[in-house]
C-alpha positions in Angstrom: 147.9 263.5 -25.4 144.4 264.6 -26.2 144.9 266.3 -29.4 147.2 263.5 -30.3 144.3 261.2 -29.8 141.6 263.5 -31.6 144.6 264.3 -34.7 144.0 260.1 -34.7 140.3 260.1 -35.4 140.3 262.2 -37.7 142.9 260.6 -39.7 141.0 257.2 -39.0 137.5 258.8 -40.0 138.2 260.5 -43.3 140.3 257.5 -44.0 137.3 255.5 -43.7 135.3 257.6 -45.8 137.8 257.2 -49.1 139.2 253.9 -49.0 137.9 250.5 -49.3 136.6 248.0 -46.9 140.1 246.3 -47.1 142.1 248.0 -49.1 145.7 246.9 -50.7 148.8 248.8 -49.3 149.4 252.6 -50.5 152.8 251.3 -52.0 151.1 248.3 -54.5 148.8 251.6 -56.2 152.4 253.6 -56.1 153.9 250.5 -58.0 151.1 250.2 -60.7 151.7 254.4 -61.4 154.9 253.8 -61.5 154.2 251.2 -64.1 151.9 252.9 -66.0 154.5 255.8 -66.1 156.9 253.8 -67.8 154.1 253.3 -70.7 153.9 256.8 -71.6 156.7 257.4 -74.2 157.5 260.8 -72.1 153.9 262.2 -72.1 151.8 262.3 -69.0 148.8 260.8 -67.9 145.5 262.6 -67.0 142.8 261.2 -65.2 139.4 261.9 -63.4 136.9 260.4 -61.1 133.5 260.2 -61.3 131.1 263.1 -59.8 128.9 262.3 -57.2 126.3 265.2 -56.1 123.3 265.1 -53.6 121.1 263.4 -55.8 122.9 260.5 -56.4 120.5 257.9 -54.7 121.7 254.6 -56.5 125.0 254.6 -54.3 128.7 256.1 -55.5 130.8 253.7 -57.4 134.4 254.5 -58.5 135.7 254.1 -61.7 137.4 250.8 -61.9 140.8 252.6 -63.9 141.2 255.4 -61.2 140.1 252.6 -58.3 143.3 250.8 -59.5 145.9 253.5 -60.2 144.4 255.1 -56.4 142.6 253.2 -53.9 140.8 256.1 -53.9 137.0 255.5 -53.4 136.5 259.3 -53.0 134.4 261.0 -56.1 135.2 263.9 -58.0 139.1 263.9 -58.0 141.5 263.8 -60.6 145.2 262.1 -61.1 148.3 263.3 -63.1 151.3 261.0 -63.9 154.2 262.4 -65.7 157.3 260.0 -66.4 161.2 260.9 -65.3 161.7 262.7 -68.9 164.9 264.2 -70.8 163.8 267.7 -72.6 162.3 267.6 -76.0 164.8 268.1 -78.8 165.1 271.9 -79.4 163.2 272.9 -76.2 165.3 275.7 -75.1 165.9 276.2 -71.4 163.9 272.9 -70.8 165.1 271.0 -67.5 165.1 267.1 -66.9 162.0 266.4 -65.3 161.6 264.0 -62.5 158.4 261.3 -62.0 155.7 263.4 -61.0 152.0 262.5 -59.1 149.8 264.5 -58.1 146.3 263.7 -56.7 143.7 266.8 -57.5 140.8 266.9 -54.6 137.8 269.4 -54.9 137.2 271.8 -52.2 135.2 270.7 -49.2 131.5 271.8 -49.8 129.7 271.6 -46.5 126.2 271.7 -48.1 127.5 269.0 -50.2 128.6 266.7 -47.2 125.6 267.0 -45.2 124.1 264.7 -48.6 127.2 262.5 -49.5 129.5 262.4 -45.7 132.9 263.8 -44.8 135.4 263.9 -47.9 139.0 264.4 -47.9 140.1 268.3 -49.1 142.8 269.2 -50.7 144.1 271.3 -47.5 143.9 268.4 -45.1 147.3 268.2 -43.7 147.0 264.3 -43.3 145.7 264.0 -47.2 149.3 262.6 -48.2 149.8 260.2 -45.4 145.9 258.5 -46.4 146.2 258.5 -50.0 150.0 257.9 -50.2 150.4 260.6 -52.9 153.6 262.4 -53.5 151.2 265.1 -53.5 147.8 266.4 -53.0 146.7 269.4 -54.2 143.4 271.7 -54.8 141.6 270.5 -57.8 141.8 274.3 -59.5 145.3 273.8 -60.0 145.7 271.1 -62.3 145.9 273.5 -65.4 148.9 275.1 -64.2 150.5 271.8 -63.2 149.6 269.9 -66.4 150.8 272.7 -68.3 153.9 272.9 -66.2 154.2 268.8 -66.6 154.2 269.3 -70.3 156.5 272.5 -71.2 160.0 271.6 -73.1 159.2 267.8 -72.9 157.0 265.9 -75.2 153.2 267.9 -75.4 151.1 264.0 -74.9 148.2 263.7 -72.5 147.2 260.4 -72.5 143.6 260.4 -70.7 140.1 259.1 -71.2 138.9 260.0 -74.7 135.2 259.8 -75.5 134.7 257.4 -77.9 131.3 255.7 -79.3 129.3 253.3 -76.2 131.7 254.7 -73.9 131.8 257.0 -71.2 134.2 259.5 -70.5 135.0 261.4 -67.6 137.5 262.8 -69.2 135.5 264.9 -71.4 134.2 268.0 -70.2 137.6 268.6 -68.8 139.3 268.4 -72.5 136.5 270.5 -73.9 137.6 273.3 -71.3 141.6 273.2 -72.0 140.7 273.1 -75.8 138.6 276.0 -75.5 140.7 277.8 -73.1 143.6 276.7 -75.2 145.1 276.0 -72.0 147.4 273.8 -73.1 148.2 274.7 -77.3 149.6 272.1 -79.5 149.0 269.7 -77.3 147.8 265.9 -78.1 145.5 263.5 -76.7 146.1 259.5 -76.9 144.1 256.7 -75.1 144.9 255.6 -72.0 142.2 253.4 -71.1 143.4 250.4 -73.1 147.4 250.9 -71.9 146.0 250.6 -68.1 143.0 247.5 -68.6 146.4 245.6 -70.8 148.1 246.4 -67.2 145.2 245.0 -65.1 145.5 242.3 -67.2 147.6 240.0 -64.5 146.2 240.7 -61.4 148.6 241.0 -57.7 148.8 238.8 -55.0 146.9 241.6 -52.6 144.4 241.6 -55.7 143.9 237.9 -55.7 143.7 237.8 -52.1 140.4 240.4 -52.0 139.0 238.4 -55.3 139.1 235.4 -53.3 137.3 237.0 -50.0 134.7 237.8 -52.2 134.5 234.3 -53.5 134.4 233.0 -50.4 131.3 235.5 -49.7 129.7 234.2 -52.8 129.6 230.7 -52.0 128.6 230.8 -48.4 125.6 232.5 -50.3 125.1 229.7 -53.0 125.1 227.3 -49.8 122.1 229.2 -48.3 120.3 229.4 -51.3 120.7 225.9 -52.0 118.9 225.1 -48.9 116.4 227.7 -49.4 115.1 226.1 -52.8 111.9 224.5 -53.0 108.5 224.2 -55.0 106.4 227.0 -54.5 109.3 229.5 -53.6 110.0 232.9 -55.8 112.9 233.4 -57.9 113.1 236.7 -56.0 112.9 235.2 -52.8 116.3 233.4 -53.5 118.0 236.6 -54.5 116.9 238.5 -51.7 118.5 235.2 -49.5 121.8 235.9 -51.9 122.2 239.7 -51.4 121.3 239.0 -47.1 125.0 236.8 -47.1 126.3 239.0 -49.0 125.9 242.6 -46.6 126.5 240.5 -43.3 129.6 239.6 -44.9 130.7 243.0 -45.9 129.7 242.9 -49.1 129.7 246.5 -50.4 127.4 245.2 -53.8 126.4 242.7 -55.8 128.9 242.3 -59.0 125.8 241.9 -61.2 122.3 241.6 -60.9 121.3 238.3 -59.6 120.5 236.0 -62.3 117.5 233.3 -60.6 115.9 231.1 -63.4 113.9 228.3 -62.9 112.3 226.3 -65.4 112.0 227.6 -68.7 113.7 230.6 -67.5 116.8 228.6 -66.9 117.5 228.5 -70.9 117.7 232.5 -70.7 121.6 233.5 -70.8 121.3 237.0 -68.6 117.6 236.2 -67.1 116.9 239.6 -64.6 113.5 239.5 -63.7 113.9 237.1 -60.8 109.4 236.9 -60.6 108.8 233.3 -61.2 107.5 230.7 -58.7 109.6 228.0 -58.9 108.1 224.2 -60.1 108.7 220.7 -59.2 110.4 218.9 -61.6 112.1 222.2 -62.9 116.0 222.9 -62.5 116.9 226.3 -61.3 120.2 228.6 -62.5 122.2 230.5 -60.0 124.7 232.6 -61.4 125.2 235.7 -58.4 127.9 236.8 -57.2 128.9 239.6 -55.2 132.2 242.4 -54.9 134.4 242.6 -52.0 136.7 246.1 -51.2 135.7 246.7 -55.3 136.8 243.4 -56.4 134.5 241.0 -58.2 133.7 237.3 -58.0 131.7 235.2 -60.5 129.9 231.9 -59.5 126.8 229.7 -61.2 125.4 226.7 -60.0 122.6 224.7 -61.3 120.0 223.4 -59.0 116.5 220.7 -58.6 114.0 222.7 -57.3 112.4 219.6 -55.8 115.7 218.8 -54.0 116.7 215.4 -56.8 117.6 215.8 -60.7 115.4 213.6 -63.1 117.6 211.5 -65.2 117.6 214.1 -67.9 118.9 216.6 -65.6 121.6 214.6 -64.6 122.4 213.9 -67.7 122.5 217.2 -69.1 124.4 218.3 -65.9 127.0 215.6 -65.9 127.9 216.4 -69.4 128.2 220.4 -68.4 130.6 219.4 -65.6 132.6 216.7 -68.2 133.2 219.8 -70.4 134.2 222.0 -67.9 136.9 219.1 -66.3 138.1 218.8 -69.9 138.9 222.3 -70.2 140.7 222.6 -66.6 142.6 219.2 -67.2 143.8 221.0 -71.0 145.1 223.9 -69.2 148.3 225.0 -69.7 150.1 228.3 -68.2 151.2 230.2 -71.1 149.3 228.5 -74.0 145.3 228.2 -73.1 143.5 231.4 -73.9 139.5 231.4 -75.4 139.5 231.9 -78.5 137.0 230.1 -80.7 139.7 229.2 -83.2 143.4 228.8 -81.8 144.5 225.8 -81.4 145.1 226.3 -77.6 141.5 227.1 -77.4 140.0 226.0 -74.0 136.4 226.6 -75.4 137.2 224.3 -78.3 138.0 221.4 -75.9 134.7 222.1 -74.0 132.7 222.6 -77.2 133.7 219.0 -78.3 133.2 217.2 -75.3 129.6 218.8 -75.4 129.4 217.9 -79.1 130.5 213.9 -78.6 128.6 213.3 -75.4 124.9 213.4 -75.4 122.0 213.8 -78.0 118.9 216.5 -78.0 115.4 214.6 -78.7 116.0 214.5 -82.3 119.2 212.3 -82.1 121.5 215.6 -83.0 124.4 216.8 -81.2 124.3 219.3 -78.0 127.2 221.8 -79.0 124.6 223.5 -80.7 123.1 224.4 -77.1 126.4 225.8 -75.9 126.0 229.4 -77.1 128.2 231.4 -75.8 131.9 231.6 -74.9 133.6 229.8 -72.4 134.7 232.5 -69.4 135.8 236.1 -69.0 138.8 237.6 -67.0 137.2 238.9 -63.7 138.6 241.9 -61.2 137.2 245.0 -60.4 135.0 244.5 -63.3 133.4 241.1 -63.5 133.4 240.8 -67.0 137.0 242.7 -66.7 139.5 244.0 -69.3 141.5 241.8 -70.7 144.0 240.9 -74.0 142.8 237.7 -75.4 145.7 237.8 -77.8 147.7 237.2 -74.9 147.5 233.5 -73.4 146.3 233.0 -69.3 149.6 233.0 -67.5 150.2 233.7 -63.6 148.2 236.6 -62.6 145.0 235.5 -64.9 141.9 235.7 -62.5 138.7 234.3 -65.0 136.1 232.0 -65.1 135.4 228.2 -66.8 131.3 228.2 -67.0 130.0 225.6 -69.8 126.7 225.3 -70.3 123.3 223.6 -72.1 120.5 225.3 -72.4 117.8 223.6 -74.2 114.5 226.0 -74.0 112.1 222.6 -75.5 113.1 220.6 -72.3 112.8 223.4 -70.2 116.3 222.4 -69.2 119.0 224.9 -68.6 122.3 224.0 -66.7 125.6 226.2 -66.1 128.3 225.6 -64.1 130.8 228.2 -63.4 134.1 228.5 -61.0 136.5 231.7 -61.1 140.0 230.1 -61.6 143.4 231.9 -61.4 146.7 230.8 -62.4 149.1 231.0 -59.8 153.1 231.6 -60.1 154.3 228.3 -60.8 151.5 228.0 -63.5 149.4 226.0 -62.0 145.2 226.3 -62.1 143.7 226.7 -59.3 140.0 227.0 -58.6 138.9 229.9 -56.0 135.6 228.2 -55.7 136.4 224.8 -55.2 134.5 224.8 -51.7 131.0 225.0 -53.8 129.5 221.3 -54.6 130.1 220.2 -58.0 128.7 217.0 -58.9 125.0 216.5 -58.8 125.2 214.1 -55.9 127.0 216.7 -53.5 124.2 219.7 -54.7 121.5 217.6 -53.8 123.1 216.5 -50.8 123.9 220.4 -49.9 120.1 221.0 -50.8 119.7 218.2 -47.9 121.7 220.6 -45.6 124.6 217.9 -45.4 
């Protein structure tokens, strides 16, 4: 009974040291290599974690492709896929080769763990049950395997390619086989683009961990809101923000806290977060934090002295008209955000700006609306996504309008993360933060 009880731990603690906060079920990653499989026109699929060594003081992060396809939080590892596959025509002796996965784990270093904490090795007899692999195997025989993956059937190894502004993991590895000519006449394609097209529609277990950190993220916006007044710190607010966050298990923040008040509020990606906020000014929240990986995006726009002026109400009223005009113009199948489709959400909210409202020179506001109208969000915040293809059930992104006029000193966004759910309908994730300008000020008020 003891040894069955200390077997326990240790399954329990180097389960807790790979996987997520709240990770999704081993069989949903299962399902999305088995998917991915049936993408690869009979070649395989190679890919590899990040590295993480004793130096690495900013905190391990893994990458959002291998995240998906795993659940594996665990650096340094690498993943092969190789469809169910007839023989290659004219490969002699070739057999049928059934789906194959196999996970690749480094050795245990000890030296290394004192730094980084217990990993999973690839001789840990419980390594199949955690991960839910097939297989798990020492990292120093993935040659022979990919090799073996690849002889009689079709010679494709779809991985991460190194390409210009990218990073690829998948590089130093491909230098080494090339040089080794480990694996001759062998071909490389992309497979970064066939997986983010795949993470395109996100899962019910993936909408349920985008909305706990939503949920996280506007508990934080409420604090903040009360914490506002004249004389307080940007920085001060974000330090608030990243507080509810952690004490709501929070692993990160999904960006950099953006905190601008005053003339700072007509900056786009404002970072510096060092102003003392002014009476009379209007402040921009847009922070957000991740939850078990996933991300969540969320702006508000805010009085510092607790009450809009009748500009700022204006300005904000029109910013929340646009966005309403986009949501009520939704439809499952058709919206998408491009600038010039006739299902364009951003079109709709570009003309309601346009048609309501004048700067101080009698022209038009749509000019102050310069940028798009929302992203797809995940386990990226600004995640992959196919705009060619319209929102349908599954999308996950945000609707955030906005006017940012820098000679009134007046910026105001307003952004919700939406998702479309199976029936096609919209439905807002953060529909428990105040919207109008009555209900901010009044959640300013604490009421």
């Amino acid at each position: 009974m003891k040894r069955a009880c200390f077997v326990l731990l240790v399954v329990m603690s180097l389960a807790a040291c790979v996987v997520a906060l709240d990770r999704q079920p081993n069989a949903d990653y299962h399902a999305r290599r088995m998917a991915l499989a049936a993408k690869l026109n009979g070649g395989v699929a190679l890919l590899f974690a990040p590295t993480e060594g004793p130096d690495e003081v900013h905190g391990f992060r893994q990458d959002d492709n291998f995240y998906y396809l795993t659940g594996l939080e665990q650096s340094g590892a690498a993943l092969l896929i190789a469809p169910q596959a007839e023989p290659a025509p004219g490969a002699e002796g070739a057999t049928a080769r059934p789906y194959t996965e196999i996970l690749f784990l480094p050795a245990r270093l000890p030296m290394l763990e004192k730094f980084v904490g217990v990993r999973l090795g690839p001789d840990d007899p419980q390594a199949a049950q955690v991960t839910g692999f097939d297989r798990v195997d020492s990292y120093d025989k993935m040659g022979a395997d990919l090799a073996a993956a690849l002889k009689g059937h079709k010679r494709t190894v779809y991985t991460d390619l190194p390409s210009p502004g990218k990073t690829s993991l998948s590089e130093a590895p491909l230098v080494f086989f090339q040089r080794s000519n480990a694996l001759p006449f062998a071909s490389y394609e992309e497979v970064r683009t066939v997986i983010e097209k795949q993470r395109t529609f996100k899962d019910p277990g993936e909408i349920a961990l985008i909305q706990k950190a939503i949920d996280a993220s506007v508990a934080a916006q409420f604090a903040a809101m009360k914490a506002i007044k004249p004389g307080v710190n940007e920085r001060d607010i974000a330090a608030v923000l990243r507080y509810e966050w952690a004490r709501r298990g929070c692993e990160r923040e999904s960006y950099f806290p953006i905190v601008g008040s005053g003339l700072n509020s007509t900056v786009l990606h404002y970072s510096a977060d060092t102003a003392q906020m002014q009476a009379g000014d209007v402040v921009v929240i847009d922070a957000a934090c991740e939850y078990s990986m996933y991300s969540s995006d969320i702006t508000r726009t805010m009085p510092v002295s607790g009450k809009f002026t009748a500009r700022q109400r204006e300005i904000y009223d029109i910013v929340l008209g646009a966005q309403q005009a986009a949501i009520a113009a939704f439809v499952s199948g058709k919206s998408n955000m491009k600038r010039d489709d006739p299902n364009s959400l951003w079109k709709v909210a570009r003309e309601y700006i346009d048609s309501h409202g004048k700067d101080l020179q009698g022209k038009p506001l749509g000019q102050y609306f310069t940028h798009g109208l929302g992203h797809y969000v995940g386990l990226a915040v600004h995640d992959p996504n196919d705009y060619e293809v319209p929102f349908g059930p599954g999308s996950v992104f945000t609707i955030e309008p906005g006017i940012y006029i820098p000679e009134e000193k007046i910026g105001v966004r307003i952004e919700d993360t939406f998702y479309v759910d199976p029936s096609g309908k919209l439905i807002n994730m953060s529909a428990a933060l105040p919207h109008t300008a009555d209900d901010v000020e009044r959640a300013m008020r604490g009421k």
